[in-house]
Backbone as XML, in Angstrom:
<?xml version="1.0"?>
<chain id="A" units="angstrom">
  <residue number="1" name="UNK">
    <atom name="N" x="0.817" y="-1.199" z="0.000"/>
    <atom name="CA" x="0.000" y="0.000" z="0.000"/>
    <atom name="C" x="0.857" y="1.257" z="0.000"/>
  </residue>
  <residue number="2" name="UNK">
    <atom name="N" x="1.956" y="1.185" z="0.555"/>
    <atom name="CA" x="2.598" y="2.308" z="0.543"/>
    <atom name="C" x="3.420" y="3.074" z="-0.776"/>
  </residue>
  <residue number="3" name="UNK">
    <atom name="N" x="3.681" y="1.891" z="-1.578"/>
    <atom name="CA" x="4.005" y="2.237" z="-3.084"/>
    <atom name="C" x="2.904" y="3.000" z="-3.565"/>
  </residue>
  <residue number="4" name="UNK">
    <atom name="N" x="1.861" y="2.857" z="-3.726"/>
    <atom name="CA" x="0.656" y="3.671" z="-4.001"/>
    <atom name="C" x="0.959" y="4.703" z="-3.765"/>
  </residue>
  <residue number="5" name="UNK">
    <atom name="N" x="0.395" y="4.756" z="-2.752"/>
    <atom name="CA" x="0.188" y="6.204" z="-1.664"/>
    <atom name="C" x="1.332" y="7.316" z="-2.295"/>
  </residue>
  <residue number="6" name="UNK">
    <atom name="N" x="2.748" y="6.711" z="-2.261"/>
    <atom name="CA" x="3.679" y="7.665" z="-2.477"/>
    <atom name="C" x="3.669" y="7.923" z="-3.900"/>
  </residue>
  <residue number="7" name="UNK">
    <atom name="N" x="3.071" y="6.918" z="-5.012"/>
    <atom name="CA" x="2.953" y="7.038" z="-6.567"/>
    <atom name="C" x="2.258" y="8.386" z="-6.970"/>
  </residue>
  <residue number="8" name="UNK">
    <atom name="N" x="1.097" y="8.397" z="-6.272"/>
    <atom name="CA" x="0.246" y="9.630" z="-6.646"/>
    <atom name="C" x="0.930" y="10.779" z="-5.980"/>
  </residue>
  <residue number="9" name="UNK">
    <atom name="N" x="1.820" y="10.620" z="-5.691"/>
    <atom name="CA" x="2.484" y="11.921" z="-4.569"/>
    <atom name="C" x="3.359" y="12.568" z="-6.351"/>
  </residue>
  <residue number="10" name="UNK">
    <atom name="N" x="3.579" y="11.647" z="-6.952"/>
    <atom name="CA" x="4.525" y="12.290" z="-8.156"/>
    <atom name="C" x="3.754" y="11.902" z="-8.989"/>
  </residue>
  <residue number="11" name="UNK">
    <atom name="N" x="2.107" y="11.638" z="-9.632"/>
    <atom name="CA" x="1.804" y="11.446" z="-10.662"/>
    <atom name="C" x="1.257" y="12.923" z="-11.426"/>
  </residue>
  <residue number="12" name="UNK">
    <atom name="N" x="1.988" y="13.728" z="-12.182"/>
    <atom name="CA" x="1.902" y="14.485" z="-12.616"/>
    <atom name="C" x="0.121" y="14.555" z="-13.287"/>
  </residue>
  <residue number="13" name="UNK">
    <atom name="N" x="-0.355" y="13.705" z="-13.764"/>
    <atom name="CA" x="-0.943" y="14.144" z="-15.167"/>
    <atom name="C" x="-2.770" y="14.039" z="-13.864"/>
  </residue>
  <residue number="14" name="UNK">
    <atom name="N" x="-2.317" y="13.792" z="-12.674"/>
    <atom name="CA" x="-3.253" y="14.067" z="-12.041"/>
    <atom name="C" x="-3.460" y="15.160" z="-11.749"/>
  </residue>
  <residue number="15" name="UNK">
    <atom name="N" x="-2.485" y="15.928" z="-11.303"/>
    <atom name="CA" x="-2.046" y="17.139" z="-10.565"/>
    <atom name="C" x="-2.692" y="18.068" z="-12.158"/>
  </residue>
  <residue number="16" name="UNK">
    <atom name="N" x="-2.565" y="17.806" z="-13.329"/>
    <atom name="CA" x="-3.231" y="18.362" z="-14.328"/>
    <atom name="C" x="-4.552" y="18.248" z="-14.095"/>
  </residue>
  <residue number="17" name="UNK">
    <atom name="N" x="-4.891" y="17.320" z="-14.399"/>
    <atom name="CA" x="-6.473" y="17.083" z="-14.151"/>
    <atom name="C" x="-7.154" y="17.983" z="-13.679"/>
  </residue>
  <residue number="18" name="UNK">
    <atom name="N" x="-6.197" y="18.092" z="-12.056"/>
    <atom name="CA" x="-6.967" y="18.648" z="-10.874"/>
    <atom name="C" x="-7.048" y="20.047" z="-11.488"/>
  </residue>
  <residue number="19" name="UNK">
    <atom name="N" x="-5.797" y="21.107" z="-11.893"/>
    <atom name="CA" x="-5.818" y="22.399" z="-12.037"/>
    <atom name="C" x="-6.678" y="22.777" z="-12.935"/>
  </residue>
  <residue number="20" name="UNK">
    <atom name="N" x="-7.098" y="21.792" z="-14.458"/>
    <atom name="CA" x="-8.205" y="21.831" z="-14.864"/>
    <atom name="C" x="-9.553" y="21.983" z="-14.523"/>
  </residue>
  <residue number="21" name="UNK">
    <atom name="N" x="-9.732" y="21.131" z="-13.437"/>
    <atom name="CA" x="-11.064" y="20.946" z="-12.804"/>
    <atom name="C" x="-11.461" y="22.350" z="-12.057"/>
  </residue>
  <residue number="22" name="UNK">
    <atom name="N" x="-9.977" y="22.486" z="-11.399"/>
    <atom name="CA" x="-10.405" y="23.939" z="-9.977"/>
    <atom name="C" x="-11.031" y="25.193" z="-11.433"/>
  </residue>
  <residue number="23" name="UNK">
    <atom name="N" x="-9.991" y="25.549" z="-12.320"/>
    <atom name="CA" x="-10.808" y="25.846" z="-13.204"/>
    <atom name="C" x="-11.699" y="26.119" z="-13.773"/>
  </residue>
  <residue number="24" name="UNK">
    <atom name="N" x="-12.234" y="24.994" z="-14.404"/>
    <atom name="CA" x="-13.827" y="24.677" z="-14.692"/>
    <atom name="C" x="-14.838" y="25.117" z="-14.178"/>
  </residue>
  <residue number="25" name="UNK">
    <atom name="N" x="-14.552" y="24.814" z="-12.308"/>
    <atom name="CA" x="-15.282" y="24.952" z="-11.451"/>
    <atom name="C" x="-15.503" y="26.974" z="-10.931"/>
  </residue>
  <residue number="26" name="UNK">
    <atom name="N" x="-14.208" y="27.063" z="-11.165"/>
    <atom name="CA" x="-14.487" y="28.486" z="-10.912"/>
    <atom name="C" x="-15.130" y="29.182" z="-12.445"/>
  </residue>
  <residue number="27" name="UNK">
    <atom name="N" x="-14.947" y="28.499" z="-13.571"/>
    <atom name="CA" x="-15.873" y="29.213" z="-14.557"/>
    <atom name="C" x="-17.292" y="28.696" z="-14.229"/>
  </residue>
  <residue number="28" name="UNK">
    <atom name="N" x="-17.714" y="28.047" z="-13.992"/>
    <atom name="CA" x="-18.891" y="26.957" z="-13.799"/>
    <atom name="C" x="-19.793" y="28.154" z="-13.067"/>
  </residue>
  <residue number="29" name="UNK">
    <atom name="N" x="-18.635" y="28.415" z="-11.420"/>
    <atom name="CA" x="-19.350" y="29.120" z="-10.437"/>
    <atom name="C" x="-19.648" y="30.274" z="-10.896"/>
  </residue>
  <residue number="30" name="UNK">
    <atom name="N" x="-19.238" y="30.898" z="-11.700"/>
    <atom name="CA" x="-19.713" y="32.852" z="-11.962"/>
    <atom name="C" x="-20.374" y="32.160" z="-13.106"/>
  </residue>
  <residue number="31" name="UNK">
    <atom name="N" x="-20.720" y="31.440" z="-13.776"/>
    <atom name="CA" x="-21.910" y="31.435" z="-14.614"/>
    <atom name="C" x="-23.068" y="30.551" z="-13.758"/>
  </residue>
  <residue number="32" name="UNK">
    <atom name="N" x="-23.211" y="30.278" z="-13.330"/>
    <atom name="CA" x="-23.936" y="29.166" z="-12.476"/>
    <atom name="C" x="-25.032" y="30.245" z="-11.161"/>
  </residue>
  <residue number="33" name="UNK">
    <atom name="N" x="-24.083" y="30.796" z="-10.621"/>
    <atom name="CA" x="-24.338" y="31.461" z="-9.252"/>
    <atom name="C" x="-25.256" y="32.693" z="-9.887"/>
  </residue>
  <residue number="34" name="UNK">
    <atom name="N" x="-25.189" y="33.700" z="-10.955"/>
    <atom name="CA" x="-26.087" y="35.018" z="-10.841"/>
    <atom name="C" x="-27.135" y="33.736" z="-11.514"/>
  </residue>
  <residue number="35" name="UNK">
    <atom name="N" x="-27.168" y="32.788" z="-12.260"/>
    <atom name="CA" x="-28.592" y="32.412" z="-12.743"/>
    <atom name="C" x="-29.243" y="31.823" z="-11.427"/>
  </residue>
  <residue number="36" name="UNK">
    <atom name="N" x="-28.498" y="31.105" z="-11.134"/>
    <atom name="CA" x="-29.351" y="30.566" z="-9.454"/>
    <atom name="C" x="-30.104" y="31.169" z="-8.916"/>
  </residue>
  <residue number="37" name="UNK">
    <atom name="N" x="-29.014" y="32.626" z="-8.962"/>
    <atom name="CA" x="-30.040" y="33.820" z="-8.116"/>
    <atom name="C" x="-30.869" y="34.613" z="-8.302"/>
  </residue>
  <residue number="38" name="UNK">
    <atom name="N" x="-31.098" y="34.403" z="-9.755"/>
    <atom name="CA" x="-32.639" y="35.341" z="-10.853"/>
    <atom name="C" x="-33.579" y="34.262" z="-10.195"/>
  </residue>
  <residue number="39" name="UNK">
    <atom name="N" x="-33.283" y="32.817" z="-10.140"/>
    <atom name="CA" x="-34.469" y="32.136" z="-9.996"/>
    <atom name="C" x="-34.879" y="31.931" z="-8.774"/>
  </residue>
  <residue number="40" name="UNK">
    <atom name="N" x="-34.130" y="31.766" z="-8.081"/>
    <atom name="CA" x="-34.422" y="32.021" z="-6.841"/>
    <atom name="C" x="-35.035" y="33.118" z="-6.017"/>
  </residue>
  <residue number="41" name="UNK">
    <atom name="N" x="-34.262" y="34.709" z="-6.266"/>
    <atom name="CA" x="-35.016" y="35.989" z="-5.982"/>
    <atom name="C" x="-36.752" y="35.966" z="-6.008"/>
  </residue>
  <residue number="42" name="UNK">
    <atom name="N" x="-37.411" y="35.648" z="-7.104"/>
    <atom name="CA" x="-38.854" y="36.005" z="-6.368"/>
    <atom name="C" x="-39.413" y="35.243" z="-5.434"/>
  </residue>
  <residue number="43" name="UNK">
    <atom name="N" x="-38.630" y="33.995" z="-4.797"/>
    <atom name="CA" x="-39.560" y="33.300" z="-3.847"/>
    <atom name="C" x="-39.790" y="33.688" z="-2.851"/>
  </residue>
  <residue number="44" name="UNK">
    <atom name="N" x="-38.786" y="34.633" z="-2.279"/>
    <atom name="CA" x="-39.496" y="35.286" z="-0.938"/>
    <atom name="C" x="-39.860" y="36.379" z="-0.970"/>
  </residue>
  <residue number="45" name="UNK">
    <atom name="N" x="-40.041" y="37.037" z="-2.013"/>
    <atom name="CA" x="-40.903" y="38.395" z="-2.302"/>
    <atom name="C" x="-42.532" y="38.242" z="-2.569"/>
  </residue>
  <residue number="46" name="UNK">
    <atom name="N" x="-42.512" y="36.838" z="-2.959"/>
    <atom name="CA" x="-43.335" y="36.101" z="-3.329"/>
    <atom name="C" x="-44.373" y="35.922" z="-2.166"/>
  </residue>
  <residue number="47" name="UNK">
    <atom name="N" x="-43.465" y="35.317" z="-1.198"/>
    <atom name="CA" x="-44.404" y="34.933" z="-0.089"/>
    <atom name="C" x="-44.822" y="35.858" z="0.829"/>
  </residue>
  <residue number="48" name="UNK">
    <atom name="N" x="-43.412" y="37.477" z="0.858"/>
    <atom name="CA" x="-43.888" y="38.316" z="1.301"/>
    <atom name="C" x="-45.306" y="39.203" z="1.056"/>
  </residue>
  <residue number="49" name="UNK">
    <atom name="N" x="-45.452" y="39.372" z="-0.111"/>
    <atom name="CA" x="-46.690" y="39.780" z="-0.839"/>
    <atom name="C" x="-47.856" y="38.884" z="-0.638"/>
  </residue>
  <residue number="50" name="UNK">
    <atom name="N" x="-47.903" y="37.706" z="-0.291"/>
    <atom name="CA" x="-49.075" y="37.085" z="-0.427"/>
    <atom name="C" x="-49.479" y="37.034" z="1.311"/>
  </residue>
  <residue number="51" name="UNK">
    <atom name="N" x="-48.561" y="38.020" z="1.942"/>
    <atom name="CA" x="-48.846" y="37.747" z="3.268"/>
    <atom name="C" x="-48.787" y="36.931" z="4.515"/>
  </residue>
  <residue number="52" name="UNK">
    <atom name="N" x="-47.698" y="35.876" z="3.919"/>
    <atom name="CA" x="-47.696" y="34.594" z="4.275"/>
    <atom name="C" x="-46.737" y="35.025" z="5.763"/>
  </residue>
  <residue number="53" name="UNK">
    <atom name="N" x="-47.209" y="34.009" z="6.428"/>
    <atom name="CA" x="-46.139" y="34.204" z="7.503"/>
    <atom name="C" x="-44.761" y="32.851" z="8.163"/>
  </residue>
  <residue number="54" name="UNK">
    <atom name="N" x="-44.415" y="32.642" z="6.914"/>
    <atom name="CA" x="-43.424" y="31.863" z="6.493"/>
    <atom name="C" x="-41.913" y="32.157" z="6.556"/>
  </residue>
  <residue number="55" name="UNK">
    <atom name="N" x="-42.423" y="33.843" z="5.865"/>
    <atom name="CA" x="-41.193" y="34.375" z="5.584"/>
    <atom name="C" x="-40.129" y="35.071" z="6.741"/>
  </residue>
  <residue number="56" name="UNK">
    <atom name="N" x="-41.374" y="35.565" z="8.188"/>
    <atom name="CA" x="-40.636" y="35.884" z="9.271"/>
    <atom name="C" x="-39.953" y="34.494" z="9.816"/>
  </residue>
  <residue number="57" name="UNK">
    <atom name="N" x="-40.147" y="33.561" z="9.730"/>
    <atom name="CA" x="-39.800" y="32.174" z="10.379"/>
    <atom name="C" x="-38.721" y="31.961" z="9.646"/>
  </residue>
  <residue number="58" name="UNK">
    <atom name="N" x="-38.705" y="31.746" z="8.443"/>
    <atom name="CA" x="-37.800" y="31.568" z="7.812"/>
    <atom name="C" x="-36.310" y="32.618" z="7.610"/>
  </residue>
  <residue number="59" name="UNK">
    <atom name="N" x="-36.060" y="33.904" z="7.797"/>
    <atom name="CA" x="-35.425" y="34.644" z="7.974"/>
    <atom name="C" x="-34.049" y="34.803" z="8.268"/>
  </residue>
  <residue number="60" name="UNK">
    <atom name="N" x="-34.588" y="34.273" z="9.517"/>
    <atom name="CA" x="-33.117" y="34.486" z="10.468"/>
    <atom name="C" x="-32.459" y="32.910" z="9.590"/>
  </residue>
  <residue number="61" name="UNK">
    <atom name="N" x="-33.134" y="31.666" z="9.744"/>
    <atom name="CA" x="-32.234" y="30.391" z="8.337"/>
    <atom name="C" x="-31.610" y="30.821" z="7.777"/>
  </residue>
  <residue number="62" name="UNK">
    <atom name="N" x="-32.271" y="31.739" z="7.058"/>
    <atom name="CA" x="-31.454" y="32.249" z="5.812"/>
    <atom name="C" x="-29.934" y="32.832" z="5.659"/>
  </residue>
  <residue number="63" name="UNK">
    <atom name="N" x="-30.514" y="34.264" z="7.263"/>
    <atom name="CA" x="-29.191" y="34.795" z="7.367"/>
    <atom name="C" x="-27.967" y="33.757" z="7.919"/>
  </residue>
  <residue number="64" name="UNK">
    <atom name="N" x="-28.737" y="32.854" z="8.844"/>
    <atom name="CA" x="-27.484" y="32.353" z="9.753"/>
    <atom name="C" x="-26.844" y="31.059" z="8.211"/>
  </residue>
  <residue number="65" name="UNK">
    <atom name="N" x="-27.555" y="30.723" z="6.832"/>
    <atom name="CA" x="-26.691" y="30.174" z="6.407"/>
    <atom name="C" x="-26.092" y="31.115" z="5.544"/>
  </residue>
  <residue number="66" name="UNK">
    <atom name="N" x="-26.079" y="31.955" z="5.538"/>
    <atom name="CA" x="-25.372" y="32.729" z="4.582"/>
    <atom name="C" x="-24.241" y="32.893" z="5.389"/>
  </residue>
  <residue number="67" name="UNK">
    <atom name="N" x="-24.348" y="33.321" z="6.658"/>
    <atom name="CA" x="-23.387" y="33.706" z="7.484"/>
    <atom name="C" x="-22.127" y="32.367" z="7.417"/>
  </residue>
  <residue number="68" name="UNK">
    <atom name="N" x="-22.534" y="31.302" z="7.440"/>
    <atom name="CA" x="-22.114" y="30.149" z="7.465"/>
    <atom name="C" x="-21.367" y="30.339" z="6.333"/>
  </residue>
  <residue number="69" name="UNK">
    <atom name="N" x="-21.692" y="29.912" z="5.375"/>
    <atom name="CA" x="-21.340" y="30.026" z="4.242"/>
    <atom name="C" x="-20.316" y="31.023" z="3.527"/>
  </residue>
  <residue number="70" name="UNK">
    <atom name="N" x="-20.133" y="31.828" z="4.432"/>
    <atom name="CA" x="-18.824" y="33.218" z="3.966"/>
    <atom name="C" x="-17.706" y="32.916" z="4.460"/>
  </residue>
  <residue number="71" name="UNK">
    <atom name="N" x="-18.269" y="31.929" z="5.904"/>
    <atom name="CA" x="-17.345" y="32.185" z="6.769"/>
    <atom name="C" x="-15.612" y="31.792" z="6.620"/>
  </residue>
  <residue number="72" name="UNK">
    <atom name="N" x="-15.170" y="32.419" z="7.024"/>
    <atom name="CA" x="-13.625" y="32.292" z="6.475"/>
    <atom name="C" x="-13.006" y="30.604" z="7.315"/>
  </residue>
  <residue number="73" name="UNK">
    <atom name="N" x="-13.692" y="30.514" z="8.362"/>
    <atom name="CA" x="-13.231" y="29.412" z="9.087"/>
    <atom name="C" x="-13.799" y="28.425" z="8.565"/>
  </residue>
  <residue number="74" name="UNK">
    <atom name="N" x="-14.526" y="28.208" z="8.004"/>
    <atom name="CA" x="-15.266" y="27.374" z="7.348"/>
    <atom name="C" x="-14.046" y="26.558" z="5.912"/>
  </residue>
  <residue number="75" name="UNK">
    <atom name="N" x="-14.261" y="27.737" z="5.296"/>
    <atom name="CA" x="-13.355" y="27.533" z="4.440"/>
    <atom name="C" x="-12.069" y="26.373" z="4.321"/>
  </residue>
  <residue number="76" name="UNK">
    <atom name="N" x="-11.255" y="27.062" z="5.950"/>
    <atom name="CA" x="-9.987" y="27.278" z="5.882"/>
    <atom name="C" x="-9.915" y="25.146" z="6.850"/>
  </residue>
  <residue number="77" name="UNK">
    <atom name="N" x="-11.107" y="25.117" z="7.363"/>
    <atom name="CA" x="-11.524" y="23.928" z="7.839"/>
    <atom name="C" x="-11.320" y="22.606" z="6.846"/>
  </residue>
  <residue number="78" name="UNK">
    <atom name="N" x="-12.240" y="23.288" z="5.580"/>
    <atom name="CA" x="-12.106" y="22.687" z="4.875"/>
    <atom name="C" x="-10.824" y="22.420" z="4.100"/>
  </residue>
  <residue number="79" name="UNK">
    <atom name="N" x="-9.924" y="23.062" z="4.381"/>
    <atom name="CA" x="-8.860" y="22.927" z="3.026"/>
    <atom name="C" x="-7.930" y="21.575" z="4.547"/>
  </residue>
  <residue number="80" name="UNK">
    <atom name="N" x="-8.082" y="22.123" z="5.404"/>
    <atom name="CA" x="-7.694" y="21.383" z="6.426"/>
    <atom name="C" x="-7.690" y="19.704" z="6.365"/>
  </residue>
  <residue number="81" name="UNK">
    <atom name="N" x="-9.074" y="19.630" z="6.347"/>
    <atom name="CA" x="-10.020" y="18.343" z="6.401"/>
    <atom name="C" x="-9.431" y="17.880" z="5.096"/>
  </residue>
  <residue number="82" name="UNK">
    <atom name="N" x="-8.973" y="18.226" z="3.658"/>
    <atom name="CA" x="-8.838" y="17.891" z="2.746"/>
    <atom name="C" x="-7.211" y="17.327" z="2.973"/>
  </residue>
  <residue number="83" name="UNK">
    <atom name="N" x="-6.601" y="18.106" z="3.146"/>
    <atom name="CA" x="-4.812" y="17.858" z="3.144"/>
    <atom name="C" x="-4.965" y="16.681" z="4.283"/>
  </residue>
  <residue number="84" name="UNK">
    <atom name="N" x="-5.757" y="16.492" z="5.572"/>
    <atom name="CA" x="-5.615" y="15.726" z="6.397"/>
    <atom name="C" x="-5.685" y="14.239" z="5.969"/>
  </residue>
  <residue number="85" name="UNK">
    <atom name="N" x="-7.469" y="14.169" z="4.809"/>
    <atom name="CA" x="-7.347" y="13.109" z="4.197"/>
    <atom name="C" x="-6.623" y="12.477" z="3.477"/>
  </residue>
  <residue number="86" name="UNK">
    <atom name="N" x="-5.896" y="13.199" z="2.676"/>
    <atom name="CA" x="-4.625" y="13.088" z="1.407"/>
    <atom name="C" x="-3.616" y="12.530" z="2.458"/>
  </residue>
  <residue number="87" name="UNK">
    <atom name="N" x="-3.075" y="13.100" z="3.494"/>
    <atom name="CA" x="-1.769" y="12.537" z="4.085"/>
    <atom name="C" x="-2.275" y="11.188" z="4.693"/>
  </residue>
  <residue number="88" name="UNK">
    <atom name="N" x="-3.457" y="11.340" z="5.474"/>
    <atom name="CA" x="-3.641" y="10.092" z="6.098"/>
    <atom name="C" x="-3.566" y="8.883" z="5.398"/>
  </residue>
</chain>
């Protein structure tokens, strides 16, 4: 097992792959993310107008995942959790 492990440590044409992919993914995300958010935008304007009382309940969700979601520790967790798996 350990021949492995250390193989992909020098297999170049992965290490391509990957820089491709991060790539992709960051073109993916700025075309991906403003359409998400045209379609998404009228649903809670939506429910605001119809009077519903959904939308106070729902609110603070929203903010606390957004908040989540910026968060720099979050992030930095993740890149963590990633290198941890790779070495292990």
């Amino acid at each position: 097992m350990e021949g492995k492990a250390s193989s992909l440590l020098v297999d170049f044409p992965v290490y391509a792959r990957f820089l491709i992919a991060v790539r992709c993914s960051f073109v993916a995300e700025s075309v991906c993310i403003p359409r998400l958010g045209r379609t998404a935008r009228p649903f809670p304007r939506r429910r605001a107008r119809a009077g519903s009382q959904t939308m106070p309940a729902s609110t603070p969700a929203v903010v606390s995942t957004r908040r989540l979601r910026d968060a720099m520790w979050a992030e930095l967790a993740t890149v963590m959790l990633a290198y941890a798996v790779i070495v292990a």
